[in-house]
C-alpha positions in Angstrom: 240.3 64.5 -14.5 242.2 64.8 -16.9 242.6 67.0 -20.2 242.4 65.7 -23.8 245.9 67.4 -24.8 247.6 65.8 -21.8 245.8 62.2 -22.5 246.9 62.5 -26.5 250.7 62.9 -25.0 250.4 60.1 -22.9 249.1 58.1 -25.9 251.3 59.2 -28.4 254.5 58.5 -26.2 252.8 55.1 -25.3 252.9 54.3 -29.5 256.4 55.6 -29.4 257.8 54.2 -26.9 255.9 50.8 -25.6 254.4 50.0 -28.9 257.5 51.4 -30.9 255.0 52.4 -34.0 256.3 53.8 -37.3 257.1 57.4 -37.4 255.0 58.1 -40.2 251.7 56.0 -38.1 252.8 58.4 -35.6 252.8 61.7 -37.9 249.4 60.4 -39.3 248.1 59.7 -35.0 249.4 63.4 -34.0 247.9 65.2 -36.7 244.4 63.9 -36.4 244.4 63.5 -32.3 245.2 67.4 -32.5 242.2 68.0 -35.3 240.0 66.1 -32.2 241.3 68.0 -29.2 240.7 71.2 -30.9 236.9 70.1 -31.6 236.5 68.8 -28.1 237.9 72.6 -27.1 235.2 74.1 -29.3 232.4 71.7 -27.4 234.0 73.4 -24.3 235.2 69.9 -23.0 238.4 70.2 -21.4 238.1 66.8 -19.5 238.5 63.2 -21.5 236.4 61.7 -19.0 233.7 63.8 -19.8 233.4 62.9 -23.4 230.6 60.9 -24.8 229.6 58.7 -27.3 227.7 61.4 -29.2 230.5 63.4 -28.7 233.0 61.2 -30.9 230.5 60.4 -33.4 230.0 64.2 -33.5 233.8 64.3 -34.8 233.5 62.0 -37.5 230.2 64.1 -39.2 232.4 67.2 -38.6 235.1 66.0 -40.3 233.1 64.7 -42.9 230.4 67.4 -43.5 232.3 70.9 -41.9 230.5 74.5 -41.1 231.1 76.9 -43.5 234.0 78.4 -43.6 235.4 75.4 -41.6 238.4 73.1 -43.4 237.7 70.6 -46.3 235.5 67.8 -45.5 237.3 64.4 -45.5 236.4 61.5 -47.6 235.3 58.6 -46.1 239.0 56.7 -45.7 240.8 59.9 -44.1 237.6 59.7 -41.4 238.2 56.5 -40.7 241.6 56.9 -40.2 240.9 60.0 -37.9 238.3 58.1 -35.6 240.8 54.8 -35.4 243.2 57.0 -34.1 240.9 58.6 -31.7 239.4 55.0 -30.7 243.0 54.1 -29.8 243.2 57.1 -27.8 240.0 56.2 -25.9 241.0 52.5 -25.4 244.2 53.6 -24.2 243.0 55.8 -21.5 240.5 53.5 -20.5 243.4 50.8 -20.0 245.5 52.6 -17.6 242.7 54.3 -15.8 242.6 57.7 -17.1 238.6 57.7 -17.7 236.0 55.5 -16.5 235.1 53.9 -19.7 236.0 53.5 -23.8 233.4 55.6 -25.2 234.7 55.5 -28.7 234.3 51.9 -29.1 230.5 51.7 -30.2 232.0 54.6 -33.0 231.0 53.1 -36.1 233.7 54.5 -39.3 231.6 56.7 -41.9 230.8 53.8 -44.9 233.7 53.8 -47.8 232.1 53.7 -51.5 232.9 50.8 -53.3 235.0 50.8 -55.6 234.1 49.3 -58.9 235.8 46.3 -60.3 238.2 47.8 -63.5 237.2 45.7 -66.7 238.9 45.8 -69.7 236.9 45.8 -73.2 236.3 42.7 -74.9 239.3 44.0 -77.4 241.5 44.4 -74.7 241.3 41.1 -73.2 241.9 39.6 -76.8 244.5 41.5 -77.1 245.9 40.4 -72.9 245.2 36.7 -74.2 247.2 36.9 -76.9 250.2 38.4 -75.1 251.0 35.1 -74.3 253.8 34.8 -77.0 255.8 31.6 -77.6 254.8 28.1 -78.7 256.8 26.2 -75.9 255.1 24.1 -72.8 255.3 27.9 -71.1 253.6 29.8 -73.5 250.7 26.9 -73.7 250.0 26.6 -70.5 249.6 30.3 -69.5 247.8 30.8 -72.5 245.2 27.8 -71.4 245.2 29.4 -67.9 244.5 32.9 -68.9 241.5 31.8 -71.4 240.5 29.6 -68.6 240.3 32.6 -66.3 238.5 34.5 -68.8 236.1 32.0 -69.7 234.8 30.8 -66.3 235.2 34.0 -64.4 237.4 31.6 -62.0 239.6 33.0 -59.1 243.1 32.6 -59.7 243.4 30.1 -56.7 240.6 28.4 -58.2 241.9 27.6 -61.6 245.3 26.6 -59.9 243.3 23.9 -57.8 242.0 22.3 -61.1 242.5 18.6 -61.5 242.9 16.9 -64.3 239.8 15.3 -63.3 237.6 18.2 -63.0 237.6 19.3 -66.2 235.0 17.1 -68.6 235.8 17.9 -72.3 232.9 16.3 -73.6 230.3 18.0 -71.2 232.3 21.2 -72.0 232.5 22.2 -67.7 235.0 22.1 -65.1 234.5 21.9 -61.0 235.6 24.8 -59.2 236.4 24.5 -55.6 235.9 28.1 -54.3 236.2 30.4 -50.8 235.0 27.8 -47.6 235.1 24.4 -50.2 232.3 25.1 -51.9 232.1 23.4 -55.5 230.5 24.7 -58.3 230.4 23.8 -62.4 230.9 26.1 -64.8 231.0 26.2 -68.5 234.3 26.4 -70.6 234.2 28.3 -74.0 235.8 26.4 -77.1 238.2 28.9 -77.7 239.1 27.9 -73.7 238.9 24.3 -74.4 240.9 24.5 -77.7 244.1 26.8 -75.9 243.7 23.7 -72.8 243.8 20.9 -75.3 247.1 22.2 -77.1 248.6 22.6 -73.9 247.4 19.0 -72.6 249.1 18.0 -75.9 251.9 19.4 -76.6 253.1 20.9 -73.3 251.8 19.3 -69.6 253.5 16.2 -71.1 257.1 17.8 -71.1 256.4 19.0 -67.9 254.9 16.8 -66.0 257.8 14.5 -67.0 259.8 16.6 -64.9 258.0 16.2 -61.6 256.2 13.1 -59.8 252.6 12.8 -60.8 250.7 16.0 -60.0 246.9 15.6 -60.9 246.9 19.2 -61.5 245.7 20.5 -64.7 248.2 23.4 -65.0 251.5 22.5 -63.9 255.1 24.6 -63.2 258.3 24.5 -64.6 259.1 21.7 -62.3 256.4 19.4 -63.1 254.1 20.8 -59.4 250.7 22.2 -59.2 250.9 26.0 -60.7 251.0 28.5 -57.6 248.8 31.5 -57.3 251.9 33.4 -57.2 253.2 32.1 -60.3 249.7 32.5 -61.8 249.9 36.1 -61.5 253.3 36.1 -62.6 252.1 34.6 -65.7 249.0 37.2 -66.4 251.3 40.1 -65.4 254.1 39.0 -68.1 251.0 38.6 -70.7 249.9 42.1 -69.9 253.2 43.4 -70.3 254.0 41.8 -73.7 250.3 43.4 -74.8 251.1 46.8 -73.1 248.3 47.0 -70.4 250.1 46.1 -67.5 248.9 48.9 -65.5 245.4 47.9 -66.1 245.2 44.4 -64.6 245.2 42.6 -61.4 244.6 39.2 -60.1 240.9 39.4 -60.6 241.1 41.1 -64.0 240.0 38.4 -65.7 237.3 37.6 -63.5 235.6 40.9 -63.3 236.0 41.2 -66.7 233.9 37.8 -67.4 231.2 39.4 -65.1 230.8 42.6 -66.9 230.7 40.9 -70.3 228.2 38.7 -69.5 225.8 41.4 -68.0 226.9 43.6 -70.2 225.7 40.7 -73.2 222.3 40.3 -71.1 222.9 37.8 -68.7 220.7 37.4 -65.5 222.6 38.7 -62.7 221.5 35.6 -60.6 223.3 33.4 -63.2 226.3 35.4 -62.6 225.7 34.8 -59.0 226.1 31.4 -59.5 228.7 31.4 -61.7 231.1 33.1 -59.4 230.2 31.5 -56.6 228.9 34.4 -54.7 227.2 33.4 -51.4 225.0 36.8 -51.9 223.4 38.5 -54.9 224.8 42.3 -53.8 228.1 40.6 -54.2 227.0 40.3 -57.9 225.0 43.4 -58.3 228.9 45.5 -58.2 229.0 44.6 -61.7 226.0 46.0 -62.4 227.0 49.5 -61.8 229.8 48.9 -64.4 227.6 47.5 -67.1 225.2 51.0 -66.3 228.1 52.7 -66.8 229.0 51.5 -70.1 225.1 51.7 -71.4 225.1 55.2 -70.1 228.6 55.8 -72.9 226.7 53.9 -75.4 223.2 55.4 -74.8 224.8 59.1 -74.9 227.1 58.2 -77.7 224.0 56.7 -79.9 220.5 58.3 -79.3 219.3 61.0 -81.0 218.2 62.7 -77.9 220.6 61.7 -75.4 221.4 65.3 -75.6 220.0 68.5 -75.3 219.6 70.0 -78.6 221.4 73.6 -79.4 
């Protein structure tokens, strides 16, 4: 036997000491191992051995959904963080033969809401593309990559493994090579094509003069295939020159395509396709976005979206 307090000190110095964890994991471990040995003292459980399954999964409703009068519920990451401690605790004293079995393993974390893509407006991302100031091979190329980005919903690893090769001008597509090699071809946009064809012009020349024969279509400084780093390097600095830095990440660009095109009326198992999503509920994310924006316009626009006074 032996009691839940005494089993979270043994843990906690295990962390400390064997495992030498960060003070602040720690302060985040004590607090929430304390939250569960006072629940197991309400159930009247003052043995870890003798906690069950239920018993766990009993903490992680209570700490989601308290009685009245209780403490704020927790959202759904702060649970999750609770029961990973309380798992560890579990797995620990099973380990070293404090109780006879992990209970807490078969715990399944409360479900975290997904968080919807952030797309810009179509203004917006005119406004990203044309932060890309500057008529040298620099500007040119990050311009071409942006409004390829844009214009093929590609991820930013996928536009940096274009080829020369995989883009076909005439046809107006390009191959994508996406997550587990899986090739797709997607249409390009003229306004894409015509920012790639100044930059196949006037700038991957000058730099592919500088390095040894890369096939890639967008190229470094040094004459290489671009980087995913340096990609992102290269929206960030456009965002910054057009003021909306803190609105965009590496998939900006991408979600952005996706909510335009539903958003426009496009089938959302074309979008599947055209992002290369192994599963339509991938897709559907998006969807909740475009309702979103409906729901402004619908509100904004029909004569009886509102109550009258």
């Amino acid at each position: 036997m032996i009691a839940p307090a005494a089993a979270v000190e043994a843990f906690l110095h295990h962390l400390a000491v064997e495992r030498g964890s960060a003070a602040n994991t720690l302060r985040s471990y004590t607090g929430d191992l304390r939250r569960y040995v006072d629940y197991l003292t309400e159930k009247g459980i003052d043995d870890l051995g003798a906690v069950r399954e239920s018993d766990v999964a009993g903490f992680v409703t209570a700490l989601r959904n308290p009685p009245p009068g209780g403490p704020a519920p927790l959202a759904a990451s702060s649970a999750a963080r609770a029961l990973a401690a309380v798992r560890g605790l579990h797995r620990f004293a099973a380990r070293d033969g404090l109780v006879a079995e992990d209970v807490a393993k078969a715990v399944a974390p409360p479900a975290l809401p997904a968080k919807l893509p952030r797309a810009l407006s179509v203004d917006d991302v005119d406004q990203l593309l044309a932060g890309c100031i500057g008529t040298g091979p620099i500007p040119l190329r990050d311009r071409a990559l942006l409004e390829l980005l844009y214009s093929t919903g590609a991820r930013i690893s996928e536009a940096v493994g274009v080829d020369l090769d995989d883009l076909d001008t005439a046809e107006r597509t390009v191959l994508l090579r996406g997550k587990g090699g899986k090739e797709r071809i997607v249409p390009v946009g003229r306004p894409a094509l015509a920012a790639i064809e100044a930059y196949l012009v006037r700038a991957r020349p000058v730099l592919a003069a500088r390095g040894s024969g890369s096939p890639a279509l967008l190229l470094n400084a040094r004459g290489g295939r671009m980087t995913r780093q340096s990609a992102w390097h290269a929206l960030q600095a456009a965002a910054d020159n057009a003021g909306l830095s803190a609105a965009v990440s590496p998939h900006t660009l991408r979600h952005c395509f996706a909510t335009h095109l539903l958003a426009g009326g496009a089938d959302v198992r074309v979008v599947q396709e055209l992002l290369g999503h192994a599963s339509v509920s991938t897709t559907q994310v998006y969807t909740h976005v475009t309702v979103d924006t409906l729901r402004e316009v619908y509100a904004t626009s029909h004569p009886r979206a509102t109550a009258r006074r």
